[in-house]
Each structure stands twice: as C-alpha cells, then as structure tokens.
C-alpha positions as a printed Julia matrix, in Angstrom:
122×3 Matrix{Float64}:
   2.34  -18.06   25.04
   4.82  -16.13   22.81
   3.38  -12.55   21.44
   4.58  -12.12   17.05
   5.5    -8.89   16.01
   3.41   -7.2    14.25
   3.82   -7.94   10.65
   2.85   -3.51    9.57
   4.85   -1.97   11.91
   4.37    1.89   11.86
   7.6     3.96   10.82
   8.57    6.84   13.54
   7.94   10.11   11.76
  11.87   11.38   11.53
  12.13    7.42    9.69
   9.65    7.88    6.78
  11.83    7.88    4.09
  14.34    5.41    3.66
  17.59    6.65    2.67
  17.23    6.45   -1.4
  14.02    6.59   -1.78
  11.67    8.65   -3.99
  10.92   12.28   -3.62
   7.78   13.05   -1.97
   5.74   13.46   -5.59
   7.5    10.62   -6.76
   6.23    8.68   -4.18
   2.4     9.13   -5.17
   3.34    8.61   -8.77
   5.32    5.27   -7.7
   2.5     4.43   -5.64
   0.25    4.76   -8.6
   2.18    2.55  -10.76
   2.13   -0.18   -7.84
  -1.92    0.37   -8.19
  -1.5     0.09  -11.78
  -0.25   -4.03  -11.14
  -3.13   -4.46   -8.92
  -6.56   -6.21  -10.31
  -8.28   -3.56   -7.51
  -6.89   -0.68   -9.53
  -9.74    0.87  -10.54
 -11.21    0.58   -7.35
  -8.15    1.74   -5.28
  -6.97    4.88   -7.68
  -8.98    7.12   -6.18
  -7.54    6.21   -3.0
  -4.24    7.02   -3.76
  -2.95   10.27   -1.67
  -4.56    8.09    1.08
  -2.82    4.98    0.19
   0.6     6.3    -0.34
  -0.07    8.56    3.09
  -0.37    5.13    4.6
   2.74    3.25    2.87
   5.12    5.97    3.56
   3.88    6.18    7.21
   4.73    2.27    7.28
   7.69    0.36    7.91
   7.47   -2.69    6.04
   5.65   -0.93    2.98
   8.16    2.22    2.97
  10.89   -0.03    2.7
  10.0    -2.36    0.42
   8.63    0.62   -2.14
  12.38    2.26   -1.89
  13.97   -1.0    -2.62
  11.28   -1.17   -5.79
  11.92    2.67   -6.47
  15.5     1.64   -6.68
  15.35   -2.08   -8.46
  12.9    -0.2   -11.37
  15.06    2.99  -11.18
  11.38    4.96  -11.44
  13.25    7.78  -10.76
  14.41    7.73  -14.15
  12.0     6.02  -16.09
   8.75    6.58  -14.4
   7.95    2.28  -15.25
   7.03   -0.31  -13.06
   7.23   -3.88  -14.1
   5.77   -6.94  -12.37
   9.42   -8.19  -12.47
  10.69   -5.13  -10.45
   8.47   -6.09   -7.56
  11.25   -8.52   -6.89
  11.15  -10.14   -3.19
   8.57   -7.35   -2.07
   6.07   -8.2    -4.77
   3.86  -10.22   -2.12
   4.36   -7.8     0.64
   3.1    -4.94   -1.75
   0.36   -6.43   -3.2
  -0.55   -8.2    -0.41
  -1.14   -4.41    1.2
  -3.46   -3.27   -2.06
  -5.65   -6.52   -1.28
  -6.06   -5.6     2.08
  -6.83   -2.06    1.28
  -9.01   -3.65   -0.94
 -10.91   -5.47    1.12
 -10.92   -3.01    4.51
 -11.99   -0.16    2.13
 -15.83    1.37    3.12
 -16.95    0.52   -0.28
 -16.46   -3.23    0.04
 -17.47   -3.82    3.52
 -20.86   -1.61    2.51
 -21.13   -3.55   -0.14
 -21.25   -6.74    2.21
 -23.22   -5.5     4.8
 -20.63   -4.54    7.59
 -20.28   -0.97    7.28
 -20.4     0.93    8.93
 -18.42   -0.53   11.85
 -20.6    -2.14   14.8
 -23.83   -0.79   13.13
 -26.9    -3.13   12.8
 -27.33   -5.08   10.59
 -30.94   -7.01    9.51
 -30.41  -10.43   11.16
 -34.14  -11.23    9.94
C-alpha cells in the first residue's frame, strides 16, 4: 500500500511568503476579499487574522493566494473577482469550506464539540 502526500502541506517558516506575494497587511486584506467570494463569509470574517495566520503558514494555500495576489494585481487595486481565482479557485474555496465546517461553531452546532466530549446517545 502506497502512502499520498498530503494534499495541505505546511510551509517551513523561512518559506512563508512566496516570492511576489503581498505584504504582510495586504495579506489579511487579500484574505478578506477571498472571504468576501465565500457563501460562509459572514460566518468566517471574524475569523480572519486566524484564517490568513493559517494560509500563509500553508503551502498549497500561500501559493495559490500569491499567484491570485498577482493574476488580480490586489496590490494595486485592492479587487478580487471570481474570475481572478483562476486555476486556484477550487483549492481556495475549497479551504474556506473546510474552515467552515471544522470551525467550533458548526461542530457545536451539530453536537460534536467539543472534541471527544459526550454526547446524549439517549
């Protein structure tokens, strides 16, 4: 039996910032934008110096927000379009829905937080 790759891999500290990519504050506010696609937005803003600590610590999610940053110049114009998602769109939302989903809030809200406490099986 083969082992995959992980599909998140986590970025080595000195690696954090592709070469191009946004400054630090303009990571949050591209971060925010990328929220501001999501249907979990309003659920996920307030999550944001938390989410963006997370994509910017990540591989996959690091680089695919610099090629974004880049594709949408935000730099410059401080937009974010669907269509400037590009080839990372599924990769990035795909990491809001599972942020989504893994958030306290939601698994409270179904019964399974917090982790490995009881539950009413009655």
């Amino acid at each position: 039996m083969t082992q995959l790759p992980p599909v998140l891999e986590r970025q080595p500290p000195e690696q954090v910032d592709p070469a191009g990519a946004a400054a630090s504050q303009d990571w949050e506010r591209l971060v925010a934008a990328l929220i501001g696609l999501s249907p979990y937005r309003a659920v996920l803003l307030p999550l944001l110096p938390d989410i963006t600590r997370i994509a910017r610590a990540n591989r996959q999610i690091g680089t695919a927000l610099a090629a974004v940053e880049r594709r949408a110049d935000f730099a410059r114009t401080g937009r974010l379009r669907r269509a400037d998602l590009g080839p990372d769109r599924t990769a990035l939302l795909g990491f809001l829905e599972y942020i989504r989903f893994a958030c306290p809030d939601f698994l409270r809200s179904v019964g399974e937080w917090p982790v490995g406490g009881m539950r009413d099986r009655g």
